[in-house]
N, C-alpha and C positions, 0 to 999 in steps of 0.2 A: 298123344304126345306130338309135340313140334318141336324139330330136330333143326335148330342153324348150323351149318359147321360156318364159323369167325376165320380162324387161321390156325393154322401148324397143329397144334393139339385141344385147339381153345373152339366149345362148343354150347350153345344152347340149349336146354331143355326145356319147353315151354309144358306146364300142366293144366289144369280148371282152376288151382289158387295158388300155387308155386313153380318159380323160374329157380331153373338151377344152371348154373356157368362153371363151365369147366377151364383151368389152365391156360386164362385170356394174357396173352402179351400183345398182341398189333391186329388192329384190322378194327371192322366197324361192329359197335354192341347192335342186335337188333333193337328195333322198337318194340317194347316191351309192359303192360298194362299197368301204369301207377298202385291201383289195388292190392297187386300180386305180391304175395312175401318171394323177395329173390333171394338167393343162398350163394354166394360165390366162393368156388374153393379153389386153391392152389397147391397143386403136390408137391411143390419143393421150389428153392431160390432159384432153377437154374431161369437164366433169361428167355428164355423160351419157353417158361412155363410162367412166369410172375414177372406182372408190371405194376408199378405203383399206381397207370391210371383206373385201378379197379377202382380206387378210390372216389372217384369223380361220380362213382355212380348214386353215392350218398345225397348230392344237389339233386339230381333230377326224381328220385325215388324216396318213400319215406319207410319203408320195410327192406331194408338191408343186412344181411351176416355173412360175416366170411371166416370161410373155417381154413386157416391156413395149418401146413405142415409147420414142423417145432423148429425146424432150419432157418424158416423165414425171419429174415429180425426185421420185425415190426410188432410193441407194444400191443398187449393185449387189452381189449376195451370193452366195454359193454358190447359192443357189435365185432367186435374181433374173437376168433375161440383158436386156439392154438392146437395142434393136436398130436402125436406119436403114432408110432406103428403099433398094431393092433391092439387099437383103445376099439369104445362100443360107447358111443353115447348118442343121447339126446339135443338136438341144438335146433330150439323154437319146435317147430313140426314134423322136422324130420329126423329120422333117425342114420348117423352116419358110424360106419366101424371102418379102420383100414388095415392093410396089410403093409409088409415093408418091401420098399425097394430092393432092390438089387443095384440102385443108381443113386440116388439123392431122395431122402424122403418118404412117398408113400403114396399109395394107392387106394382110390376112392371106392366104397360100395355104401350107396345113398339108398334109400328107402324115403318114399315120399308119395302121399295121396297112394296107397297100396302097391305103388309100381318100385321095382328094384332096377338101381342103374349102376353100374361099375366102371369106374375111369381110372386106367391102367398107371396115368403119370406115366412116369419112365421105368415102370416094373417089366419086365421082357425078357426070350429068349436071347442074349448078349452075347452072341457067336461073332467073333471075328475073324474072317480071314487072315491066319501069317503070326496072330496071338498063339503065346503060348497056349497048349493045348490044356495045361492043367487050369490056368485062369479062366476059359470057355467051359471047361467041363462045372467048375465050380460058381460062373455065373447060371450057366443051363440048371444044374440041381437047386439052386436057388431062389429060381421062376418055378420049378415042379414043386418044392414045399411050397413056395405061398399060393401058389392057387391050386392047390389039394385042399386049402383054407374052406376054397367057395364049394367044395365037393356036396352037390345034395340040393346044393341054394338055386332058386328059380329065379334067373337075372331075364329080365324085359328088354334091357338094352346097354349094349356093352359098348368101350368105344378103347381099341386094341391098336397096338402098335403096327405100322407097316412101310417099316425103315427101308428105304433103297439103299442107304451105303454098306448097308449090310450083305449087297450082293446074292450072294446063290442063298445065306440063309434068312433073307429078307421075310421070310413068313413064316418062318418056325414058330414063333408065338404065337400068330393071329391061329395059327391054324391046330396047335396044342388046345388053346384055351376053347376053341369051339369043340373040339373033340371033348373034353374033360367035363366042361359047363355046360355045355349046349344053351346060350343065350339062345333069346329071340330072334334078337336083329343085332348088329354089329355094323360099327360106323370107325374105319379106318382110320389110323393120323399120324402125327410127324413124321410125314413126307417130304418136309421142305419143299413145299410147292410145287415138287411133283408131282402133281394131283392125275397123269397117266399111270402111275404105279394102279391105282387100283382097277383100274379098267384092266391093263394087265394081267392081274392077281385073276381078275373074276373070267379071263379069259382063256387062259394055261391052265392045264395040269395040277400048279401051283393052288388055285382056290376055285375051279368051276364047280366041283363040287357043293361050293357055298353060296351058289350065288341068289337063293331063293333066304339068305341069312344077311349076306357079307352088300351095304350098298355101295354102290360106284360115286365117290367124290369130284366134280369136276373143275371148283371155282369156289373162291370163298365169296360167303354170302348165302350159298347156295340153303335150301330150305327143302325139310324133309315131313310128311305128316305119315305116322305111324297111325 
């Protein structure tokens, strides 16, 4: 596999005959091989997860879908498939099922040429500092059911939240799901271009533990070969 990370949440996944794109809003699509069937999903309307110029990828590509979440309004078309929280379907080659946010939407787990990939969306530990404590408690128990979901599932490559304004509980997720799942490899995001948060992470207490799992983000563009 070949890993772009684009921007903020928005990533690459390059296969032998499928590309899959994760929660593109701003930055550059890789080049990408005309042949290849590409899959583009979006976990939800927030702006930083969906931009209308997925769209534009239809001109330069002639194997396009895009499975957006049920929030998004945008007409559903032959190359469009709409989707909810934990549906299981088939869409062209791959096989996609999601869980539900805790935020807006839903949460990707892709199966594609035998490999399994999981894109968080905005599904996460939602701790905030100075929040009530009851609304922390019942965002946290809320990320524990949905991913008790993946209990058993053998994920290839995961790509988990590792929010800084979250402060001291900025890695409670990343670091739950790797406990619970044990992905392969795990690819960090919405950092808001604080792309030192995970050097960080793989550097403290916080996640050195992971660091033969968890990669270090440093620039978008950047290019990863599993």
């Amino acid at each position: 596999m070949k890993v772009t990370f684009i921007e903020h949440s928005g990533f690459c996944v390059e296969l032998e005959k499928t590309v899959l794109i994760f929660d593109y809003y701003k930055g550059e699509f890789p080049e990408m091989p005309r042949e290849k069937e590409i899959y583009v999903f979006s976990s939800h309307s927030h702006p930083d997860h969906f931009c209308q110029k997925i769209f534009e990828l239809e001109k330069k590509y002639p194997n396009v879908k895009y499975i957006l979440s049920d929030d998004i309004a945008v007409q559903v078309s032959e190359n469009i498939t709409k989707i909810r929280e934990h549906e299981n379907k088939m869409i062209g080659s791959v096989r996609v099922e999601t869980l539900k946010s805790n935020d807006e939407g839903v949460a990707f787990l892709v199966t594609a040429e035998g490999r399994t990939i999981y894109h968080a969306g905005d599904l996460n530990w939602w701790y905030w500092n100075g929040e009530p404590e009851d609304d922390n408690e019942f965002m946290v128990r809320f990320y524990k059911e949905e991913v008790a979901r993946l209990k058993g599932r053998e994920i290839d490559l995961a790509f988990l939240l590792l929010d800084p304004r979250q402060e001291d509980k900025y890695c409670k997720g990343i670091n739950y799901f790797i406990e619970e799942i044990q992905p392969k490899a795990v690819f960090p995001m919405h950092a808001f271009g604080e792309y030192k948060i995970s050097r960080h992470y793989l550097n403290c207490d916080d996640g050195r533990a992971y660091q033969g799992i968890v990669r270090e983000i440093t620039k978008a563009g950047e290019e990863f070969v599993l």
